[in-house]
C-alpha beads as a LAMMPS data file, in Angstrom:
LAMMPS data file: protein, C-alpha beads

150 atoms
149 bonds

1 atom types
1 bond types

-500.0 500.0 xlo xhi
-500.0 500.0 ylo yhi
-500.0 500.0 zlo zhi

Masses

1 110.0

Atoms # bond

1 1 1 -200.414 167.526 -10.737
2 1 1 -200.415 171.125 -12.261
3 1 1 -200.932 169.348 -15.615
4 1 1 -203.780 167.049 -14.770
5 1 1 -205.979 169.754 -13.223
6 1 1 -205.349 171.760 -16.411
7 1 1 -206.256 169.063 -18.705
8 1 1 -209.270 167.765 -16.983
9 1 1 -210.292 171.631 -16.566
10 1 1 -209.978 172.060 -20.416
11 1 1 -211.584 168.623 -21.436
12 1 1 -214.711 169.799 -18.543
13 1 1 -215.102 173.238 -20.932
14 1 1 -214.675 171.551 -24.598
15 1 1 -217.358 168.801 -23.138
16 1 1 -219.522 172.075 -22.279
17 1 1 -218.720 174.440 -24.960
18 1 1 -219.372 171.116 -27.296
19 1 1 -222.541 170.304 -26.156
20 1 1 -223.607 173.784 -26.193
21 1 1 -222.518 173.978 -29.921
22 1 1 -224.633 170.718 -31.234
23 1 1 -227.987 171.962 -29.170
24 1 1 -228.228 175.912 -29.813
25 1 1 -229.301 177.502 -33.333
26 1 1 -226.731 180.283 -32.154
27 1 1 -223.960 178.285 -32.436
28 1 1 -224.193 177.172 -36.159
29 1 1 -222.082 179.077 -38.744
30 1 1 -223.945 181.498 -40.288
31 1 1 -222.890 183.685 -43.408
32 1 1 -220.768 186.426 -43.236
33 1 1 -223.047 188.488 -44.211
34 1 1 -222.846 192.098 -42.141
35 1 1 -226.503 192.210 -41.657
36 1 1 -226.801 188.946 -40.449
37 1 1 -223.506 189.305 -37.987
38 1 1 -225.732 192.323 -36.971
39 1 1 -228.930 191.019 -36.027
40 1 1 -227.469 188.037 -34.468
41 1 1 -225.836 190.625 -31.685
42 1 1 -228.649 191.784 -30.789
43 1 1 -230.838 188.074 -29.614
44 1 1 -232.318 188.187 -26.029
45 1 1 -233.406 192.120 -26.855
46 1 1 -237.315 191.758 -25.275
47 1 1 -239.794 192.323 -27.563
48 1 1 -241.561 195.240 -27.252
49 1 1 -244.284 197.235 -29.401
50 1 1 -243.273 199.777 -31.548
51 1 1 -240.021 199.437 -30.454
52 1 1 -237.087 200.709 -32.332
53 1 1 -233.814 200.826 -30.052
54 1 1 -231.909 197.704 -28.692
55 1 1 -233.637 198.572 -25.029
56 1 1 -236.775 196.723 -27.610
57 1 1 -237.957 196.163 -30.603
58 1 1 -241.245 194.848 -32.469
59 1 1 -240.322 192.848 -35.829
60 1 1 -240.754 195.605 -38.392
61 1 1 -238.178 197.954 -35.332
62 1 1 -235.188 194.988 -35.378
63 1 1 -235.289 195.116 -39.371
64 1 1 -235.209 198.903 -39.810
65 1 1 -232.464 199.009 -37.122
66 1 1 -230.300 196.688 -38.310
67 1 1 -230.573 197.959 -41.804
68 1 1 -230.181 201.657 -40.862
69 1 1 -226.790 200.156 -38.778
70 1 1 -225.375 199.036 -42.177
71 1 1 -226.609 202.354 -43.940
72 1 1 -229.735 200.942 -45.790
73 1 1 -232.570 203.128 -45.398
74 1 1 -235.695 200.681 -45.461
75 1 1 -239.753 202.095 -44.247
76 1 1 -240.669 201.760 -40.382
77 1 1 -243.374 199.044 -40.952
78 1 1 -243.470 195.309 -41.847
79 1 1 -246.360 196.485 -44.544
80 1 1 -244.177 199.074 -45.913
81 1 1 -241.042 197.137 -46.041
82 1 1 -243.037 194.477 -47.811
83 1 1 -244.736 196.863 -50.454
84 1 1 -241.328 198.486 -51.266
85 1 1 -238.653 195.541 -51.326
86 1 1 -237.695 194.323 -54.318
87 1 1 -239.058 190.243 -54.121
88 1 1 -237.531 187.259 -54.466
89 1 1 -238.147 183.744 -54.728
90 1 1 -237.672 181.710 -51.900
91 1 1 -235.462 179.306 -53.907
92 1 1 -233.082 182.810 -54.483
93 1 1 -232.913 184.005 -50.698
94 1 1 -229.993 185.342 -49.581
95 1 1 -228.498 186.252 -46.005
96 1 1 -230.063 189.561 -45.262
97 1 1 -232.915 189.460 -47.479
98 1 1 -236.925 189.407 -45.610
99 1 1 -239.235 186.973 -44.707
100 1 1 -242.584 188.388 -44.463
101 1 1 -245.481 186.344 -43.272
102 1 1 -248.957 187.267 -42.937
103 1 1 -250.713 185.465 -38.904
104 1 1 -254.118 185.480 -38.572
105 1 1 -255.484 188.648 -37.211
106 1 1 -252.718 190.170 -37.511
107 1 1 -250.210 192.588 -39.750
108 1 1 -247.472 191.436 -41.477
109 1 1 -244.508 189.674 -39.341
110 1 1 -241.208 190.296 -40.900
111 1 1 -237.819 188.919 -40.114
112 1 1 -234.335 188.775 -41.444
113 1 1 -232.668 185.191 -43.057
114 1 1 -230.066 184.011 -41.787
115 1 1 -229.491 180.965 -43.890
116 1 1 -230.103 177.051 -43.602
117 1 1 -233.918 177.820 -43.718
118 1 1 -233.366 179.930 -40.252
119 1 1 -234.667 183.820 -39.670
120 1 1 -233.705 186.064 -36.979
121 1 1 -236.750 187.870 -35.520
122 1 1 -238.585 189.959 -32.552
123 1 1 -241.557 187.126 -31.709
124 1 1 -243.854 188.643 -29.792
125 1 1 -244.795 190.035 -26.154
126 1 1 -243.084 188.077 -23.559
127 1 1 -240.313 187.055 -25.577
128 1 1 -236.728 188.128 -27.023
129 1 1 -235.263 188.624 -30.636
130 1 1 -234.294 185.105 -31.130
131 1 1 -233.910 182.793 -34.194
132 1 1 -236.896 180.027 -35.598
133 1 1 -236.642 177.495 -38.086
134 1 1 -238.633 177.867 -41.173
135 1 1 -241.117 175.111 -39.935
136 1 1 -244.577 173.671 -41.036
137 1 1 -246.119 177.216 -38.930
138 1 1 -244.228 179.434 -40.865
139 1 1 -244.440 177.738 -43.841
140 1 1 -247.924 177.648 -43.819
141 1 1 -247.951 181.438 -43.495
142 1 1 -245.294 182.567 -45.223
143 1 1 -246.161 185.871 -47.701
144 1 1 -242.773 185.955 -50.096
145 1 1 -239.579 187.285 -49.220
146 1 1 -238.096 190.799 -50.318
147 1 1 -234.485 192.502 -50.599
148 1 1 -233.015 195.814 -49.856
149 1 1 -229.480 196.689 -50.894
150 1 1 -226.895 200.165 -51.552

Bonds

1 1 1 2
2 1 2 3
3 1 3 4
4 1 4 5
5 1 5 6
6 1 6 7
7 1 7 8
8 1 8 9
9 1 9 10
10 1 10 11
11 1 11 12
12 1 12 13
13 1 13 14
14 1 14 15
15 1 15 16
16 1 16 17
17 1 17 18
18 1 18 19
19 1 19 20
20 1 20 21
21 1 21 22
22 1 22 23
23 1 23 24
24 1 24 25
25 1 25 26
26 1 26 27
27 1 27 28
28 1 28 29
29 1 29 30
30 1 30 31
31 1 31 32
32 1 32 33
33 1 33 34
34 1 34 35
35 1 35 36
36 1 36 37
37 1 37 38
38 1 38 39
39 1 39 40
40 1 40 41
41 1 41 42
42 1 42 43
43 1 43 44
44 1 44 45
45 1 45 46
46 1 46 47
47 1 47 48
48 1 48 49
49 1 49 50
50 1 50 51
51 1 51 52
52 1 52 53
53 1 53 54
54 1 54 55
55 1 55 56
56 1 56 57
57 1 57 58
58 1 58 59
59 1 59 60
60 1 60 61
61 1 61 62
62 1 62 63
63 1 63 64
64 1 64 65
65 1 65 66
66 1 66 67
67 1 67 68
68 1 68 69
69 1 69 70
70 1 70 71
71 1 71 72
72 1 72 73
73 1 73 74
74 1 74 75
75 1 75 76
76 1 76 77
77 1 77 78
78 1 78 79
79 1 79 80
80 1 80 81
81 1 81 82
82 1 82 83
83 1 83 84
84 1 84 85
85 1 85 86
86 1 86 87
87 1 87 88
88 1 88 89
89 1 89 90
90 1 90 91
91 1 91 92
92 1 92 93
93 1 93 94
94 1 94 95
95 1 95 96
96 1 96 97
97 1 97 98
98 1 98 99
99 1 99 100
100 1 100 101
101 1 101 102
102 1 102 103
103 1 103 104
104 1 104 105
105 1 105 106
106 1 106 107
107 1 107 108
108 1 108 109
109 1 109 110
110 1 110 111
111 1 111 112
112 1 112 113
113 1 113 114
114 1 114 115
115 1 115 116
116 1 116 117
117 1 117 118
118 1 118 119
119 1 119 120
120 1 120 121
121 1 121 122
122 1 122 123
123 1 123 124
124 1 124 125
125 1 125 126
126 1 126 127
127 1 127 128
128 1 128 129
129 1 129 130
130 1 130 131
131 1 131 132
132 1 132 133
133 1 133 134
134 1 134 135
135 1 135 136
136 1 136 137
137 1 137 138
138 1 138 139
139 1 139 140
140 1 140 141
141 1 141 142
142 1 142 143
143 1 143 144
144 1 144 145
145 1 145 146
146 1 146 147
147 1 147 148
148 1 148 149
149 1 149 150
């Protein structure tokens, strides 16, 4: 009996886990890549303007923090990070390099690539760091990409 109840508990959590892994961006394999593994740690953060610690962080804040953890001094703003990264062609990104795009009426939104045409990013008010999809809205505007390295 002792069996059976273990068996049907662990076939109940691999039909969760499972389902969970075929529906949530999260739960792909993403590269390796230290900056990436950082930024991914720190989805669900609220967004929050001009903010700079994990307690919240506006777009330009999650991309000098997560640099700065992996000892990569980058500028505070998604203007100056775009102005002093080196650039590179979409068709070249790399996990870790920047996604800028320029919204209407607004500054510069940056956020960090993550691979399989996914960025991690801090949205906007009312929402958390999360990942998006590189989809017809970004697309349409994004700026170029850039890269900081040692």
């Amino acid at each position: 009996m002792s069996v059976q109840v273990t068996s049907t508990v662990t076939a109940a959590f691999l039909v969760a886990f499972l389902s969970g892994c075929a529906t949530h961006p999260a739960s792909l394999a993403f590269p390796n890549d230290p900056i990436v593994q950082h930024a991914l740690r720190l989805q669900g953060v609220p967004y929050r303007y001009g903010g700079v610690t994990p307690k919240g962080f506006d777009c330009s804040g999650l991309v000098q923090y997560v640099y700065r953890k992996e000892g990569i001094a980058i500028p505070r703003t998604s203007r100056q990070q775009w102005r002093q990264a080196e650039k590179v062609a979409r068709s070249d990104l790399l996990a870790g390099d920047l996604l800028f795009f320029q919204l209407p009426g607004k500054s510069l939104h940056v956020g960090i690539y993550v691979g399989q045409d996914q960025f991690i990013h801090a949205p906007s008010t009312g929402k958390t760091v999360r990942i998006d999809t590189l989809n017809r809205f970004w697309q349409r505007h994004f700026l170029g990409a850039g890269r900081y390295r040692h």
